[in-house]
TORLUMGU-889485 format. One record per residue: residue number from 1; residue in three letters; x, y, z of N, C-alpha, C in turn. Coordinates in steps of 0.2 Angstrom, whole numbers, always signed. Example, Ala and Ser with C-alpha at 12.3 -4.5 7.8 and 13.67 -1.06 7.14 Angstrom:
[1; 'ALA'; [+66; -28; +39]; [+62; -22; +39]; [+66; -16; +39]]
[2; 'SER'; [+64; -11; +35]; [+68; -5; +36]; [+64; +0; +39]]
***
This chain:
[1; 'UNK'; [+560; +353; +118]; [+560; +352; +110]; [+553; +350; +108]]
[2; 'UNK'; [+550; +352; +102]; [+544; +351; +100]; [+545; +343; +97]]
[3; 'UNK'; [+539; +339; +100]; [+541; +333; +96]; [+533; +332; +93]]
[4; 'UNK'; [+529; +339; +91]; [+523; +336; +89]; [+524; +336; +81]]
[5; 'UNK'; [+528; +339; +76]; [+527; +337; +72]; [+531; +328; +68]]
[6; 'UNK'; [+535; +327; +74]; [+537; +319; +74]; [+533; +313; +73]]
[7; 'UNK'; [+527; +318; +80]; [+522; +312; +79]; [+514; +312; +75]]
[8; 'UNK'; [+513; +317; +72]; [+511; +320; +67]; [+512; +313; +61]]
[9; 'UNK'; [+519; +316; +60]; [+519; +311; +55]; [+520; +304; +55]]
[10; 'UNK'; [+521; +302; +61]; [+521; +296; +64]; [+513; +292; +62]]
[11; 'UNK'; [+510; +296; +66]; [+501; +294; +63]; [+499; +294; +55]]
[12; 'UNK'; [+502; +297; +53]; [+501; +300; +46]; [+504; +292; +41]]
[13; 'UNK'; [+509; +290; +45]; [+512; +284; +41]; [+509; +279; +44]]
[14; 'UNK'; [+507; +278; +53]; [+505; +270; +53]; [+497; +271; +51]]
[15; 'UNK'; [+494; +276; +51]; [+484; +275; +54]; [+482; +274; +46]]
[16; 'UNK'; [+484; +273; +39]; [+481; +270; +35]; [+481; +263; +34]]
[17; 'UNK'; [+488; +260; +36]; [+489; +255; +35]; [+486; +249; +42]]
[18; 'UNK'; [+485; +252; +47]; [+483; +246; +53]; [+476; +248; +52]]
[19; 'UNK'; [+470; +252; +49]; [+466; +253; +46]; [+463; +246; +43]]
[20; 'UNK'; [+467; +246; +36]; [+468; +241; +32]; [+467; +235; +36]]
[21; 'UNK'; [+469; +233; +41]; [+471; +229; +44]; [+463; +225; +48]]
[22; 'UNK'; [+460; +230; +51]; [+455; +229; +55]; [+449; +228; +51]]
[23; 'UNK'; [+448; +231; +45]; [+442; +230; +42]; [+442; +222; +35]]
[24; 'UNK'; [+450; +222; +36]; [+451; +215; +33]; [+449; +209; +38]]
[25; 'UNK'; [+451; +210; +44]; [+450; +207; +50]; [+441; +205; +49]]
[26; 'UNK'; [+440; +212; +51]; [+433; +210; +49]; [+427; +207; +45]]
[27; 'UNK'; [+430; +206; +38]; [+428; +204; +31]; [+428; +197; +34]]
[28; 'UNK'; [+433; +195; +36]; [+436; +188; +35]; [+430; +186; +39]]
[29; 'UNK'; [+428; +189; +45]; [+425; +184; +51]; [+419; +184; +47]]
[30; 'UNK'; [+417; +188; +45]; [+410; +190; +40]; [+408; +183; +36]]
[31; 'UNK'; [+415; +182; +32]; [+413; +175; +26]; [+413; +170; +31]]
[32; 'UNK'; [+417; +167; +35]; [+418; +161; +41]; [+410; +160; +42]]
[33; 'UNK'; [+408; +166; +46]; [+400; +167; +49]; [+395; +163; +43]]
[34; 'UNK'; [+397; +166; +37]; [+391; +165; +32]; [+392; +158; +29]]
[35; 'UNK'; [+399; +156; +28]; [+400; +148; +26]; [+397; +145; +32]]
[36; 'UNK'; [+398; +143; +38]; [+396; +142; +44]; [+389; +141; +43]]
[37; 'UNK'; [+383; +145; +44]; [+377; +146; +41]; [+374; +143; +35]]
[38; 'UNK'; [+377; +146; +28]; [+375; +141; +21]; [+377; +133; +24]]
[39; 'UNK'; [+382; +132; +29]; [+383; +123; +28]; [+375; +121; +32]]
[40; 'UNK'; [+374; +124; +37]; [+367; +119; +40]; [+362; +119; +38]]
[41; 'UNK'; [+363; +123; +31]; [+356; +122; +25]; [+357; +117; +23]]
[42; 'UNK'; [+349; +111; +22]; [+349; +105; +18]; [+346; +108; +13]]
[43; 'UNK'; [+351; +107; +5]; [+350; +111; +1]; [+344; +104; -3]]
[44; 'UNK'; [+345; +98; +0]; [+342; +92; -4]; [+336; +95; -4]]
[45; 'UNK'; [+331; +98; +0]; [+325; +100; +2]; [+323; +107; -3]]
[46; 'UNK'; [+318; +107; -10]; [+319; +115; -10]; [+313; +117; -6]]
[47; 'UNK'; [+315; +125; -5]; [+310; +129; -4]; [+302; +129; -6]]
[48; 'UNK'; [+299; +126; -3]; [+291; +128; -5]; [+288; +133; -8]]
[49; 'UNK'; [+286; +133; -14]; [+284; +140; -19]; [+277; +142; -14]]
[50; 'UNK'; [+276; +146; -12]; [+269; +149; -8]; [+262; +151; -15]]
[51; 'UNK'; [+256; +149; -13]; [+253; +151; -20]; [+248; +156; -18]]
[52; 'UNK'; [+248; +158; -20]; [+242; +167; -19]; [+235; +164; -16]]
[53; 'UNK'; [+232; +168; -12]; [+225; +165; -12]; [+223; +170; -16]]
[54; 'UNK'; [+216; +166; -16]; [+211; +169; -20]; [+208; +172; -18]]
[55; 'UNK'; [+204; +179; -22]; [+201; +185; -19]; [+195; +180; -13]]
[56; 'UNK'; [+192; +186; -10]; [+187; +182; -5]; [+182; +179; -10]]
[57; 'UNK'; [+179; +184; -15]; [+173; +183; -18]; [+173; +178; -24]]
[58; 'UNK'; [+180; +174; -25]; [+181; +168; -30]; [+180; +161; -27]]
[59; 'UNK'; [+179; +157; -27]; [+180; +152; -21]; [+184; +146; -28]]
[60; 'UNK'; [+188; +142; -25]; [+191; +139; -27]; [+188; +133; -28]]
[61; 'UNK'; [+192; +129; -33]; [+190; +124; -37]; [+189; +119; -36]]
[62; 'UNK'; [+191; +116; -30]; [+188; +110; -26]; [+181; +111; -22]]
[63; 'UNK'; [+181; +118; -19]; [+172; +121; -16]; [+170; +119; -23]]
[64; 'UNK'; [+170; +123; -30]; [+167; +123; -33]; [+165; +115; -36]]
[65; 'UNK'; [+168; +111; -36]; [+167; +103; -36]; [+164; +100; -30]]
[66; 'UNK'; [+163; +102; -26]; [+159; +100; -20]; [+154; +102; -19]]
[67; 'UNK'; [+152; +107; -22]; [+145; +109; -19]; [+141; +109; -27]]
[68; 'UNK'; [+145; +106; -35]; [+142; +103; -39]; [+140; +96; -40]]
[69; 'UNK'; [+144; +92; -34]; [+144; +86; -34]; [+134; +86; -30]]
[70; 'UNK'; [+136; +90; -25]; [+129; +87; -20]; [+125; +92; -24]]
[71; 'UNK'; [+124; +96; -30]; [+118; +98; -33]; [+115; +94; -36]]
[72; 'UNK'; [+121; +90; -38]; [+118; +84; -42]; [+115; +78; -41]]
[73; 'UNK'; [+118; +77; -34]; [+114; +70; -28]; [+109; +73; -26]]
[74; 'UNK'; [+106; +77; -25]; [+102; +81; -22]; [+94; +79; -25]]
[75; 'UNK'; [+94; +78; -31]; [+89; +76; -36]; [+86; +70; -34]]
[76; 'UNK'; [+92; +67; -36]; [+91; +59; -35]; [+89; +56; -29]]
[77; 'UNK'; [+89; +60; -23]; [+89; +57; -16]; [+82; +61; -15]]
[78; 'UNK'; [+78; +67; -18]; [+72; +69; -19]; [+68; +63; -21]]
[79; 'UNK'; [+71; +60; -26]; [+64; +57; -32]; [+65; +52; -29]]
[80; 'UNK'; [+71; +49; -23]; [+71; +41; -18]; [+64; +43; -16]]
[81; 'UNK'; [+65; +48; -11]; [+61; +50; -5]; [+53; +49; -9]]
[82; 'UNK'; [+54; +51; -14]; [+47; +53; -15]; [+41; +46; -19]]
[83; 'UNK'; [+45; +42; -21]; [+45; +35; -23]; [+45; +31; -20]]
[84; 'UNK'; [+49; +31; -13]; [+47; +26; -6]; [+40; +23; -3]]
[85; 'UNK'; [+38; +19; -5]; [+32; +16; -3]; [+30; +17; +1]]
[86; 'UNK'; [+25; +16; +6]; [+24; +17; +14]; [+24; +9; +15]]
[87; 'UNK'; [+25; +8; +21]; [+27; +0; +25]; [+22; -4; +22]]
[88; 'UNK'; [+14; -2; +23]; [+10; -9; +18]; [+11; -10; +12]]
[89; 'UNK'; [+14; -7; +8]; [+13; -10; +2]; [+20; -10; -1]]
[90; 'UNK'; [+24; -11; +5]; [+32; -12; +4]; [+30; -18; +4]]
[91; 'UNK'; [+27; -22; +10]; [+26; -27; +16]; [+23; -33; +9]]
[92; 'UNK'; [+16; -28; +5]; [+13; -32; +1]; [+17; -34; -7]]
[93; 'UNK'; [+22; -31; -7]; [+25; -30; -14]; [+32; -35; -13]]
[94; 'UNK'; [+33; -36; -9]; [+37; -42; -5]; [+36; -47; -4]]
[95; 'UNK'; [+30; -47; -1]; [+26; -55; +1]; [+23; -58; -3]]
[96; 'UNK'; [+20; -51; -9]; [+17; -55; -12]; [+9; -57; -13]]
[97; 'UNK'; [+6; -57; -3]; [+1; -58; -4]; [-5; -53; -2]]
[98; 'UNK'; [-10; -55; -1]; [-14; -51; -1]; [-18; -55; +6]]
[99; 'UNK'; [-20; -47; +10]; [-28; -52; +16]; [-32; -54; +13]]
[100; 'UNK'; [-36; -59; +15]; [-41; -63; +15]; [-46; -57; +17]]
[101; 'UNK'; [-52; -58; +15]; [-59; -54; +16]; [-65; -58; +17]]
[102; 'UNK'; [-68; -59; +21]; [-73; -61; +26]; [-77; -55; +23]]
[103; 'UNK'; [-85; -62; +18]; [-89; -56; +15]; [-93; -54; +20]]
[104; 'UNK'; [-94; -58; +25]; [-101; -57; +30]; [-97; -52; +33]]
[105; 'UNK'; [-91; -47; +31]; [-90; -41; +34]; [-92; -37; +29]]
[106; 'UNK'; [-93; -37; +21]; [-93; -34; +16]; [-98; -30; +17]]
[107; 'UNK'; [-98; -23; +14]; [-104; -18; +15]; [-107; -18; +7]]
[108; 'UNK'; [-111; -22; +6]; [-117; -21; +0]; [-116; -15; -2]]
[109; 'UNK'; [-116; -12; -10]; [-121; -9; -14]; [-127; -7; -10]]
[110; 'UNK'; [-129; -2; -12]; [-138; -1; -9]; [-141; -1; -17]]
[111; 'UNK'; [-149; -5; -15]; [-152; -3; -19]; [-153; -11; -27]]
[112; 'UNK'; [-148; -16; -23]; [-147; -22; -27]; [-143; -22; -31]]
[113; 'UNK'; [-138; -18; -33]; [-132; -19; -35]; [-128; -22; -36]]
[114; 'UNK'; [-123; -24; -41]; [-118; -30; -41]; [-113; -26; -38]]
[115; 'UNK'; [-108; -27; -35]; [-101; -24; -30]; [-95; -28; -37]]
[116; 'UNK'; [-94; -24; -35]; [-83; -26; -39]; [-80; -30; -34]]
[117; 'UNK'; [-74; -29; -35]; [-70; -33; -31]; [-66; -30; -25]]
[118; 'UNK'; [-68; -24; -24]; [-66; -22; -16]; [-70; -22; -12]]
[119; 'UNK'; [-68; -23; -6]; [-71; -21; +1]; [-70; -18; +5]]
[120; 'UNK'; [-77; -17; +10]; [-77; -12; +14]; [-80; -15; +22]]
[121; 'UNK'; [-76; -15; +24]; [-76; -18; +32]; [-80; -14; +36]]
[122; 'UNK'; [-88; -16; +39]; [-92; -16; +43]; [-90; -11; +49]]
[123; 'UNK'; [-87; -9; +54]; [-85; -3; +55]; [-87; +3; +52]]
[124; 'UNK'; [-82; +4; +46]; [-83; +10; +41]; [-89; +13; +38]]
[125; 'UNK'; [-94; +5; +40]; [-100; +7; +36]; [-105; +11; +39]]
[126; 'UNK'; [-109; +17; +37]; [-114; +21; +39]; [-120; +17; +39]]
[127; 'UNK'; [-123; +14; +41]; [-130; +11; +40]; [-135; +17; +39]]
[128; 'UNK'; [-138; +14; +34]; [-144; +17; +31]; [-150; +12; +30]]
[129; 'UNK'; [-154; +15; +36]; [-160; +9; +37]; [-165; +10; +30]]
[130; 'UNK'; [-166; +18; +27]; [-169; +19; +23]; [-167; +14; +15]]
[131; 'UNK'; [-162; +9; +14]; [-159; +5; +11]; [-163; +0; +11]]
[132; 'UNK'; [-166; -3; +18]; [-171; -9; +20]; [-179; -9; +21]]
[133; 'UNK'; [-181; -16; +18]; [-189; -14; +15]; [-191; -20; +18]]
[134; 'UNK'; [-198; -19; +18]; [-200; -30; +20]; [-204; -29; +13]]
[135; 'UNK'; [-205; -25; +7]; [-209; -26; +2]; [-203; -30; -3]]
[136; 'UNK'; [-207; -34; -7]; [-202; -37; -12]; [-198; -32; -15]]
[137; 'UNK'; [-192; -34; -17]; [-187; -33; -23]; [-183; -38; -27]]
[138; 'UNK'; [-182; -34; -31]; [-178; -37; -36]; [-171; -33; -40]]
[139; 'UNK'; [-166; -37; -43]; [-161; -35; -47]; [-164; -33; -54]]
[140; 'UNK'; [-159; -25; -52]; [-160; -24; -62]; [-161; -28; -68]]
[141; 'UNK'; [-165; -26; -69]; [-166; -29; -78]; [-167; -40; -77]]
[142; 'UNK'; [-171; -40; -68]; [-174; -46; -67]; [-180; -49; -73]]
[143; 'UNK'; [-180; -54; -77]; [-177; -62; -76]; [-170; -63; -75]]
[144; 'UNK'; [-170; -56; -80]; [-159; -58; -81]; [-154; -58; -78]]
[145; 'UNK'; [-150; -60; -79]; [-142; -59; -76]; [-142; -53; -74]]
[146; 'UNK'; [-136; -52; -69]; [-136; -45; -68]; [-128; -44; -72]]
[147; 'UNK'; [-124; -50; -72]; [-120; -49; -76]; [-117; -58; -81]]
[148; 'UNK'; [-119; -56; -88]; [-117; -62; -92]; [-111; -64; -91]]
[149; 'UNK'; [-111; -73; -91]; [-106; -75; -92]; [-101; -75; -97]]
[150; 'UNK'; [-95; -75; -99]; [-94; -76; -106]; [-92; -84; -107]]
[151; 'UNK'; [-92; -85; -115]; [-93; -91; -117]; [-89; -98; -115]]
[152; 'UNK'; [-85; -96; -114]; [-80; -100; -111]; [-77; -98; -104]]
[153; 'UNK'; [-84; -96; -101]; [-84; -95; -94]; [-87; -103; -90]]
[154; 'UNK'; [-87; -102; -82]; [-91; -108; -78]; [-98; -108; -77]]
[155; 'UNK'; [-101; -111; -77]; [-107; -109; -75]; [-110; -108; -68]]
[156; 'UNK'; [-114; -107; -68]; [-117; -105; -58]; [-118; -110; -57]]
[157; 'UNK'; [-118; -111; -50]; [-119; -117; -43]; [-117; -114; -39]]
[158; 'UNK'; [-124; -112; -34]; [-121; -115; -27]; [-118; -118; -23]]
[159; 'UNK'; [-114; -115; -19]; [-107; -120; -17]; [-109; -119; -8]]
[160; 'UNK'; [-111; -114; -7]; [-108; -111; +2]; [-114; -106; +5]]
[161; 'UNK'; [-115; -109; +11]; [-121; -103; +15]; [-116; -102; +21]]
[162; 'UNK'; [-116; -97; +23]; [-112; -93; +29]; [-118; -89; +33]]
[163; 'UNK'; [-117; -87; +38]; [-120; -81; +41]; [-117; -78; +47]]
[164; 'UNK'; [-118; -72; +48]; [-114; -68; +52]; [-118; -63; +54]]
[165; 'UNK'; [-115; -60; +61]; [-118; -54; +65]; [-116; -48; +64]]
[166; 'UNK'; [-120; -43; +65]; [-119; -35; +62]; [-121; -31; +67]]
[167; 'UNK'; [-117; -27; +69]; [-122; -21; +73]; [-126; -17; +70]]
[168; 'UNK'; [-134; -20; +71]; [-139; -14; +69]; [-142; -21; +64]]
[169; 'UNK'; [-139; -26; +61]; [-142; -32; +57]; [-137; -37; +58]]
[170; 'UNK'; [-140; -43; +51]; [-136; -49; +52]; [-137; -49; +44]]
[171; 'UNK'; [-132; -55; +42]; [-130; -54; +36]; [-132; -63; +36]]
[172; 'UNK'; [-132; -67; +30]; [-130; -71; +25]; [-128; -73; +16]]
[173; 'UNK'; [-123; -74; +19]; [-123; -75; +13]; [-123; -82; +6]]
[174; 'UNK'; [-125; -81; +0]; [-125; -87; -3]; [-122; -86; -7]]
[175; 'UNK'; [-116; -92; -6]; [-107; -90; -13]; [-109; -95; -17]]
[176; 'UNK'; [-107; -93; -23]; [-108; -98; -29]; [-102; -100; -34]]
[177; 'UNK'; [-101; -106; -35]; [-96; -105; -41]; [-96; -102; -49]]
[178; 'UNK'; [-92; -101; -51]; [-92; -100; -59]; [-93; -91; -61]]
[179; 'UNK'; [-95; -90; -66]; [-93; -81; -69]; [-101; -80; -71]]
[180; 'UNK'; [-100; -74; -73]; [-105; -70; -70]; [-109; -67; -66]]
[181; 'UNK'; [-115; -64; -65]; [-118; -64; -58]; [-127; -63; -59]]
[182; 'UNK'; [-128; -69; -54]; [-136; -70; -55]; [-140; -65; -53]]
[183; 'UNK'; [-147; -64; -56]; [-151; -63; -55]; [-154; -62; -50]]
[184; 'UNK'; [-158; -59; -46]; [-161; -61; -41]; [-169; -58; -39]]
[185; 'UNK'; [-174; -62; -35]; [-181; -57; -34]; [-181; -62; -28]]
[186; 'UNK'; [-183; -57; -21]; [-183; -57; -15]; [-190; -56; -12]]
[187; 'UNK'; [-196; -59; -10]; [-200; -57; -6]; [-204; -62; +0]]
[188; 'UNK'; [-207; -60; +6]; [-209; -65; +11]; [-215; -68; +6]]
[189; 'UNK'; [-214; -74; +8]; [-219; -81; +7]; [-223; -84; +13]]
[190; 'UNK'; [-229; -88; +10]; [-230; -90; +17]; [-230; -100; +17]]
[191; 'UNK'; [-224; -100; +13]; [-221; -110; +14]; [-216; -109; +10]]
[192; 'UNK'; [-213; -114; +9]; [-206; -115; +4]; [-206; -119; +1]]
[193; 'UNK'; [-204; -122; -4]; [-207; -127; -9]; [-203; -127; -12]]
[194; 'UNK'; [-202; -133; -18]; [-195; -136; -21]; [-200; -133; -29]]
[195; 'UNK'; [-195; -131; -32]; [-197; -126; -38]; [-200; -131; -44]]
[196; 'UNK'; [-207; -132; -48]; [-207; -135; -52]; [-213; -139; -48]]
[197; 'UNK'; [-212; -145; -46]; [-215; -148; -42]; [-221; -145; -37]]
[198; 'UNK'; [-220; -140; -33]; [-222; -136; -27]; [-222; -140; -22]]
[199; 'UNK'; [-216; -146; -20]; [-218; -150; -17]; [-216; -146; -8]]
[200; 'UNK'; [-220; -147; -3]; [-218; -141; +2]; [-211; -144; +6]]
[201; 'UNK'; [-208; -140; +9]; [-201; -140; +12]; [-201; -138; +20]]
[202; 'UNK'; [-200; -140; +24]; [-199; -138; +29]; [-194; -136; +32]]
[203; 'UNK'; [-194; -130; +35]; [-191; -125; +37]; [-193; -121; +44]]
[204; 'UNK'; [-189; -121; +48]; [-193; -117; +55]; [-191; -109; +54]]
[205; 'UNK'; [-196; -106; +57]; [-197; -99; +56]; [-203; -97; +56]]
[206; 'UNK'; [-205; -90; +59]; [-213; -87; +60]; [-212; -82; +53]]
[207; 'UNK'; [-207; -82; +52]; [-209; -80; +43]; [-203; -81; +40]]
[208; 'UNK'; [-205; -81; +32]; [-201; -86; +26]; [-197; -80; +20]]
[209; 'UNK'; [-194; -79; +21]; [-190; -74; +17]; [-189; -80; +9]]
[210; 'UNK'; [-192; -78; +3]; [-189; -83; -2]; [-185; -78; -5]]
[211; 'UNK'; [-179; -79; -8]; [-176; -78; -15]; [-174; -83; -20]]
[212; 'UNK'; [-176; -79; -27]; [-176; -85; -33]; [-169; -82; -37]]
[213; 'UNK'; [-165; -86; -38]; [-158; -82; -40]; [-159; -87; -45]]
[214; 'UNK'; [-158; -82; -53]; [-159; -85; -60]; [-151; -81; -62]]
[215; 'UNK'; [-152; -87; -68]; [-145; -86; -72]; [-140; -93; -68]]
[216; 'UNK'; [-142; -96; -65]; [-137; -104; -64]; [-136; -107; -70]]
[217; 'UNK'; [-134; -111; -69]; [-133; -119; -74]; [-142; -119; -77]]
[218; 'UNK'; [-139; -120; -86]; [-146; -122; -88]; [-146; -128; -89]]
[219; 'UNK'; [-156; -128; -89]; [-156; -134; -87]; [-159; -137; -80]]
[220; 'UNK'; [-159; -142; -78]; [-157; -143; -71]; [-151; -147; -69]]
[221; 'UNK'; [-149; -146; -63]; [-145; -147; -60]; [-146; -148; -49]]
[222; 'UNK'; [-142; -154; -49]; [-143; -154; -41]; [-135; -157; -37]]
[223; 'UNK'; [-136; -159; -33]; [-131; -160; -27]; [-126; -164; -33]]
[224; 'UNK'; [-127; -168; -36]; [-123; -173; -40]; [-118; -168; -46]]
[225; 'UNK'; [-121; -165; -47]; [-119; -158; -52]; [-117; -152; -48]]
[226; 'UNK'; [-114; -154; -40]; [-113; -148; -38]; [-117; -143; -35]]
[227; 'UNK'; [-124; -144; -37]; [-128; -138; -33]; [-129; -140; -24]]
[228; 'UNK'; [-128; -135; -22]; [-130; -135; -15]; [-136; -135; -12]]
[229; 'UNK'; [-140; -143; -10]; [-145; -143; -9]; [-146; -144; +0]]
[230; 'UNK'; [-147; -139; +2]; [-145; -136; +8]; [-153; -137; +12]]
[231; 'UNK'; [-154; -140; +17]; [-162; -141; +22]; [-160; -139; +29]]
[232; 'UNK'; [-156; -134; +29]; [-156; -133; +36]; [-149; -128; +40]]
[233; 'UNK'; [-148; -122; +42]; [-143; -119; +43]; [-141; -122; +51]]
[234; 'UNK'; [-135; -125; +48]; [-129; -129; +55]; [-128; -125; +61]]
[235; 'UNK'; [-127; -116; +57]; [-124; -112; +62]; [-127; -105; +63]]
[236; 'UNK'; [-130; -105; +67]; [-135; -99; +65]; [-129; -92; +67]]
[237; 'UNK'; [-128; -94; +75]; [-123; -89; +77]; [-126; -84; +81]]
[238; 'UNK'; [-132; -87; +84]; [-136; -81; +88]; [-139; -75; +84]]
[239; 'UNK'; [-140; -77; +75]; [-142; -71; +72]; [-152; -73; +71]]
[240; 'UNK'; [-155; -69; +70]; [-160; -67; +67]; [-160; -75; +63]]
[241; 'UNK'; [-158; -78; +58]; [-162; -82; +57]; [-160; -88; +60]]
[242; 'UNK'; [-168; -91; +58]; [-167; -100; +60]; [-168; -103; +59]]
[243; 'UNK'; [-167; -103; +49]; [-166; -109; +45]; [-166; -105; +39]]
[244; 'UNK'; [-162; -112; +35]; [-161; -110; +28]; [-162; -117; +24]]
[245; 'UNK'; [-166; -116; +18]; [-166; -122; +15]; [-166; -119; +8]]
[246; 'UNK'; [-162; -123; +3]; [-159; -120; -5]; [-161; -127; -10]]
[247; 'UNK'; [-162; -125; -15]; [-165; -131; -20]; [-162; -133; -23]]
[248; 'UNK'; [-164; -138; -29]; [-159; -139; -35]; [-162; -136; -40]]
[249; 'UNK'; [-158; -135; -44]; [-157; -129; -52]; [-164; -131; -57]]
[250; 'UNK'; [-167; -130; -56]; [-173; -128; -61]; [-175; -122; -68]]
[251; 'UNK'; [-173; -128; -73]; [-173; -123; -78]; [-168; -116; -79]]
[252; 'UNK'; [-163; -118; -76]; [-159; -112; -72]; [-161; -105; -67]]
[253; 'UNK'; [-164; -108; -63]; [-166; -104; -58]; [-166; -109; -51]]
[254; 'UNK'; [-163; -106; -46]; [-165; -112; -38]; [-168; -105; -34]]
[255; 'UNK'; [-170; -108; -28]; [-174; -108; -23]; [-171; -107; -16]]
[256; 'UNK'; [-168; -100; -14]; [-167; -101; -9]; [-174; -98; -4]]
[257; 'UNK'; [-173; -101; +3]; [-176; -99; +8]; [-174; -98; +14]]
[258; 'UNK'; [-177; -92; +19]; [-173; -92; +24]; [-177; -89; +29]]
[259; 'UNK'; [-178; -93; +36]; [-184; -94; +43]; [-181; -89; +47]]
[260; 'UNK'; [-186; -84; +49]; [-184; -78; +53]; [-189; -79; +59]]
[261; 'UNK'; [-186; -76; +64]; [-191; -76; +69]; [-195; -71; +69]]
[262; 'UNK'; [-196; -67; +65]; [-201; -64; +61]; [-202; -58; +56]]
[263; 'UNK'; [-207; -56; +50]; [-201; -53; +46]; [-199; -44; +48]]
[264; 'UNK'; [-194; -44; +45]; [-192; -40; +47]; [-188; -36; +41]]
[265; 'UNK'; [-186; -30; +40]; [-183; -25; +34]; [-178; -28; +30]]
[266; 'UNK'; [-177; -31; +25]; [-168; -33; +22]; [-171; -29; +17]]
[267; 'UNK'; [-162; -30; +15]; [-160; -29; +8]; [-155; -32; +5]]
[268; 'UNK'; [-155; -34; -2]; [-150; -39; -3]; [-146; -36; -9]]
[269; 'UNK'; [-139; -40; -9]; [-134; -36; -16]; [-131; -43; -17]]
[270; 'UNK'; [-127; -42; -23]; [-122; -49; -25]; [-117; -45; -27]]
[271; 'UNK'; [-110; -48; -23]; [-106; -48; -23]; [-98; -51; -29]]
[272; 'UNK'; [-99; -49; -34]; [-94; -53; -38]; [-87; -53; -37]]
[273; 'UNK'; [-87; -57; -32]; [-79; -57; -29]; [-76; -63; -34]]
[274; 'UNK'; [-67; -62; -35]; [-64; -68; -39]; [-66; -74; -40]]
[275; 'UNK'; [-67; -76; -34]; [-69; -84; -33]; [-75; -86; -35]]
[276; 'UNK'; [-80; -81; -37]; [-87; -82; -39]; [-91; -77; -35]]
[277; 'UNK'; [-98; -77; -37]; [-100; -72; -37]; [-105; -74; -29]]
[278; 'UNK'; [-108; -69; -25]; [-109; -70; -19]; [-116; -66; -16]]
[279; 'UNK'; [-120; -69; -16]; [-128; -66; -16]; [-129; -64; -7]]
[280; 'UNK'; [-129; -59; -6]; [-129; -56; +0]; [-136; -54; +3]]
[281; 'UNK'; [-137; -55; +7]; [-145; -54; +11]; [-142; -51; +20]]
[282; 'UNK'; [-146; -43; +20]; [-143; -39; +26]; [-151; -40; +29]]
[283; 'UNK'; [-152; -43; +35]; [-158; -41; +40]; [-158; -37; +45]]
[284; 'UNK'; [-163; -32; +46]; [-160; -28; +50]; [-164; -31; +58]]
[285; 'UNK'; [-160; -28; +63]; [-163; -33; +71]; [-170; -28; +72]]
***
């Protein structure tokens, strides 16, 4: 007996409907799967937006504030740099003071000149024996001051003899008080003598260097009035001279002198340092 068309229709009746059945099966597990997943999402959290970069050749806005910032510091720490003092005169702008200067290291003008208020420390200086003469000299524009005092200036006196060693010469010097700066005319003598009078002075030495330094106190004046009336150098110092004796103020003019062991080339300057002005004599050895 043929039983294929029985079962023909057998398939024809169950295979759409158990079809039905399996791809329902399968949906189902599908939604399970995706509830299952969406639950162990924390929705409290959202997703982070991503932001585009930018082309290579834009550079962005925080570079471009940072490398604005340091164009502009850049200046400022220039014009530090450049403003920075060097250590001495940081040292001096701090302290406030200033070194002391030792004239018997002072390098004279040539030529009898009055010096300013700086100095040049003995080392540095070039010695020029052509500077030194044993013929007389004198200050410009001698009888006169070399520089006036003004009106309600101090007047000149004598105050201080010092002397000092030099390589190549020796130095003294004669400081004085008050403004302006005296005259002066320098030549060897053969005695010393007190100005006015010509009373003789004693002084050791095989020759007599005189300078007459005008423009002091007019008038006269002496030890009681502050002139320094000086018969004798205390401290020679192993220099070239070996004595000094200074007068009292005549007519405004004194009298210094000063005992060598013999004569020998000088030259002399005045120095108008703040404290008063300072009559310098350079012998050469």
């Amino acid at each position: 007996m043929d039983i294929r068309p029985a079962r023909d229709a057998a398939r024809r009746h169950h295979l759409p409907g158990g079809r039905r059945r399996v791809v329902s099966r399968t949906a189902a597990a599908a939604a399970l799967l995706l509830v299952a997943v969406t639950g162990c999402t924390d929705d409290s959290q959202p997703t982070p937006e991503e932001t585009p970069a930018p082309p290579l050749d834009q550079p962005t806005e925080e570079t471009a504030e940072s490398q604005n910032a340091e164009s502009e510091s850049q200046p400022a720490q220039d014009e530090t740099t450049q403003n920075q003092p060097d250590d001495q005169a940081a040292e001096t702008a701090e302290t406030g003071e200033t070194a002391e200067t030792d004239d018997t290291t002072e390098a004279p003008e040539p030529n009898g000149g009055s010096q300013g208020g700086g100095s040049q420390d003995e080392d540095s200086e070039v010695l020029d024996a052509s500077e030194f003469s044993s013929e007389s000299q004198q200050s410009p524009g001698f009888p006169d001051m070399l520089t006036e005092f003004p009106e309600d200036g101090d007047e000149l006196l004598l105050t201080e003899v010092r002397a000092g060693q030099h390589e190549g010469y020796d130095r003294i010097v004669f400081e004085h008080a008050g403004d302006g700066a005296p005259g002066w005319y320098a030549e060897y003598v053969d005695e010393a003598v007190e100005p006015g009078s010509g009373f003789p002075l004693e002084l050791d030495g095989e020759a007599i260097l005189y300078v007459s330094a005008v423009g002091l106190v007019p008038g006269n004046a002496g030890s009681e009035q502050g002139q320094l009336e000086l018969s004798t150098l205390s401290e020679p110092k192993g220099t070239v001279f070996q004595d000094v004796a200074t007068t009292f103020v005549h007519h405004g003019t004194a009298s210094y002198y000063v005992g060598l062991d013999e004569e020998r080339d000088f030259r002399v300057s005045v120095w108008e340092h703040e404290d008063g002005p300072r009559l310098i004599i350079d012998v050469l050895h």
